[in-house]
C-alpha positions as CSV (number, residue, x, y, z in Angstrom):
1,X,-26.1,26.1,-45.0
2,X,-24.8,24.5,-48.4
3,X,-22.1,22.6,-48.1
4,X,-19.2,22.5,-50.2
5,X,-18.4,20.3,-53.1
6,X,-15.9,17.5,-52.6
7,X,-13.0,18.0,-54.1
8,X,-13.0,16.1,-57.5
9,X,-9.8,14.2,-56.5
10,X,-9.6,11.4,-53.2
11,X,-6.5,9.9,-52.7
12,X,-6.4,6.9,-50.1
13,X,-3.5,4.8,-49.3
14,X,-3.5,1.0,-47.9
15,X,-0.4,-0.7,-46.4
16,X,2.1,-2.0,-49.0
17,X,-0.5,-1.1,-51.6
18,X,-1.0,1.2,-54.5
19,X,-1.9,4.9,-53.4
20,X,-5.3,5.3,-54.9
21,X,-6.9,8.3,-56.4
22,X,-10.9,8.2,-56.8
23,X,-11.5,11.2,-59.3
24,X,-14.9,12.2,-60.2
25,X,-14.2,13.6,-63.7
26,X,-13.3,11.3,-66.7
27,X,-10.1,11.7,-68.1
28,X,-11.3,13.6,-71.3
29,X,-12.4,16.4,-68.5
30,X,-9.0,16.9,-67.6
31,X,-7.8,20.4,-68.3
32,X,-5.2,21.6,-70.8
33,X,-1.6,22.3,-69.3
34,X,1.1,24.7,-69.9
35,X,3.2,23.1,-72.1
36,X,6.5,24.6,-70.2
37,X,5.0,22.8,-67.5
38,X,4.8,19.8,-69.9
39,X,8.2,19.6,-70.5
40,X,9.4,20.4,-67.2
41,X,7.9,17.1,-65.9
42,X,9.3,15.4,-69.0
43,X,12.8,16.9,-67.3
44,X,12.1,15.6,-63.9
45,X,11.0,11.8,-65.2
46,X,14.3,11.4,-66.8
47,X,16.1,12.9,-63.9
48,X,14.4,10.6,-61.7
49,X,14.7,7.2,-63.8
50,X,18.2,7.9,-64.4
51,X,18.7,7.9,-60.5
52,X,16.6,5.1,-60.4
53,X,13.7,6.5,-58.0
54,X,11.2,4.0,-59.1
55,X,8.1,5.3,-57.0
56,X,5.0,3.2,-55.8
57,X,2.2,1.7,-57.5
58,X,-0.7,4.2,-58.1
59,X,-4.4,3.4,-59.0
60,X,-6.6,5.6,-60.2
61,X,-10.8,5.1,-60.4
62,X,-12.3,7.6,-62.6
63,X,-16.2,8.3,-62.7
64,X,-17.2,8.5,-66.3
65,X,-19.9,11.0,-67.3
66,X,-22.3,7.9,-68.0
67,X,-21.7,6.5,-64.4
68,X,-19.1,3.8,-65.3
69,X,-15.8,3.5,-64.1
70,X,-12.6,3.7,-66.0
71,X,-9.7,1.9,-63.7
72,X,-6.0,2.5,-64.7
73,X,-3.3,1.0,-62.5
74,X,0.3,2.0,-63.1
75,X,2.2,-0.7,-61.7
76,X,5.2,-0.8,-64.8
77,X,8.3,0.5,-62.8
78,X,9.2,3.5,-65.5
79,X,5.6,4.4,-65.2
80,X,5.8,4.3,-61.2
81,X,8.9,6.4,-61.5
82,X,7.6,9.2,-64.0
83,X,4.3,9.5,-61.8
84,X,6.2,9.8,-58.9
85,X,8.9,12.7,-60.3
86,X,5.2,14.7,-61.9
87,X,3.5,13.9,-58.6
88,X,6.9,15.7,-56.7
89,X,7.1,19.0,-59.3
90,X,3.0,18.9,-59.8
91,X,0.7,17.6,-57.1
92,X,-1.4,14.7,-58.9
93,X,-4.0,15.2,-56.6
94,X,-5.2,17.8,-58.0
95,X,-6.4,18.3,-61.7
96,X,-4.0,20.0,-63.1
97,X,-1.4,17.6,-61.5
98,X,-3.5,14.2,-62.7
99,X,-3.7,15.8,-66.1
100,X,-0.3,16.9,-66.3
101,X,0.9,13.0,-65.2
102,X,-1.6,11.3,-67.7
103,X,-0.5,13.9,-70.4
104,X,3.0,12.8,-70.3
105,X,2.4,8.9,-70.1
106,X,-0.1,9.4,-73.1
107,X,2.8,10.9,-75.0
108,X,5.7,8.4,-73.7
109,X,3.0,5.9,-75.2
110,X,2.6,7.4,-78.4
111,X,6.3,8.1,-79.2
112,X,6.3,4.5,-78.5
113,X,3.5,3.0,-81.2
114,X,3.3,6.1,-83.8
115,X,6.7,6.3,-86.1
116,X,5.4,8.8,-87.6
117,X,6.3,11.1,-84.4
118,X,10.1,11.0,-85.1
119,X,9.9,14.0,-87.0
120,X,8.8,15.5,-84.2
121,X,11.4,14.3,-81.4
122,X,15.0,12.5,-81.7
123,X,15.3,9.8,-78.8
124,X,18.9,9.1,-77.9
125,X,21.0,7.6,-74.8
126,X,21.6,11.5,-73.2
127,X,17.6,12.3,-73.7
128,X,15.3,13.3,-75.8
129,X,15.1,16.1,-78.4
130,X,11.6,17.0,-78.7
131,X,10.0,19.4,-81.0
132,X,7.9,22.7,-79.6
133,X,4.9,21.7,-81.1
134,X,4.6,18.2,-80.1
135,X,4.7,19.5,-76.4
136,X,1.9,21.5,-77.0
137,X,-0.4,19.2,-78.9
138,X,0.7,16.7,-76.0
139,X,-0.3,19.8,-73.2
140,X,-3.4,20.5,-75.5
141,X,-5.2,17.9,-77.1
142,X,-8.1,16.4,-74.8
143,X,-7.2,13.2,-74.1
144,X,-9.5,10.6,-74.4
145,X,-11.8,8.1,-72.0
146,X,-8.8,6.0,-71.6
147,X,-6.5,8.3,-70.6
148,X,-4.6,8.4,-73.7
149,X,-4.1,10.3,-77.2
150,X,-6.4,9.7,-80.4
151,X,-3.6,9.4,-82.7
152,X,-5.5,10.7,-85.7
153,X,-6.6,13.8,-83.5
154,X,-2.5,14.5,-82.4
155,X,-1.9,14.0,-86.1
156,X,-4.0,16.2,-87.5
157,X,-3.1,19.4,-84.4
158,X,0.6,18.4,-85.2
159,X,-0.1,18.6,-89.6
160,X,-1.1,22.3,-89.2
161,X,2.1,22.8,-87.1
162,X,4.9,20.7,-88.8
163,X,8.2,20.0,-87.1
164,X,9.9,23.1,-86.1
165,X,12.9,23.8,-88.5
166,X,16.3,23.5,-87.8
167,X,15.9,20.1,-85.4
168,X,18.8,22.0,-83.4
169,X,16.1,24.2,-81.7
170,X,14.1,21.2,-80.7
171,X,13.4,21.4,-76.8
172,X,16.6,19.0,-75.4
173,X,15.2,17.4,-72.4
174,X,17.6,15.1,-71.3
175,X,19.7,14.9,-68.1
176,X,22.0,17.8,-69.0
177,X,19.0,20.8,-69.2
């Protein structure tokens, strides 16, 4: 009789510690998401940090294709909170869950450290404004061993797009959606 295959995702959970997910795919293995789905968890982590619902620490232990181990611990409280509100809409145990959470912190980070992105979103006290196709290089483009986006691979899937004209169609996800 074959057994089955584990499933790729473990989650185990300690008193007063971080919940812990042992995955055994590397983060560039993650699959694509719908980029509705995308901006819908963008939704929910605003919702959820504006009502303060900070969420617990989570740790994840990925198995790399070459038998290392990448470790990533969100302990930053706005990273807590946005796991939590994808892990509520989008189970993270699962795949498409993990890659849907680690696609939106990779973004959040690189609206953060790439200027060059505010053609593609407007960032104000209600929200954010953010163009169609930056949600779906950010749902699309494989991120990399570190759980993150190669900048110079977003850049080049967002060139061949180019902000969406007017900025008044932009995708408003702020509090008020």
């Amino acid at each position: 009789m074959v057994k089955p295959a584990p499933p790729p995702i473990r989650v185990a959970t300690t008193p007063g510690g971080p919940v812990t997910y042992l995955v055994d795919l590397s983060p560039e293995a993650l699959p694509p998401v719908r980029s509705g789905d995308l901006a819908d968890a963008w939704g929910a982590a605003r919702e959820a940090a504006a009502g303060s619902e900070w969420g617990t620490a989570r740790a994840f232990r990925f198995l790399q294709d070459d038998g290392e181990t990448l470790d990533l611990v969100l302990s930053d409280e706005d990273a807590c909170c946005w796991a939590a509100a994808v892990d509520h809409t989008a189970a993270i145990q699962t795949t498409y869950g993990l890659s849907l959470c680690l696609r939106l912190l990779a973004l959040i980070d690189l609206i953060a450290r790439a200027p060059w992105l505010g053609a593609f979103c407007r960032i104000g006290r209600a929200g954010a404004a953010l163009d169609p196709a930056l949600v779906r290089a950010a749902a699309t483009v494989p991120l990399t061993r570190q759980a993150a986006f190669d900048e110079r691979r977003f850049r080049i899937q967002l060139g061949a797009a180019g902000p969406t004209p007017p900025m008044p169609q932009l995708l408003n996800t702020g509090v008020d959606r």
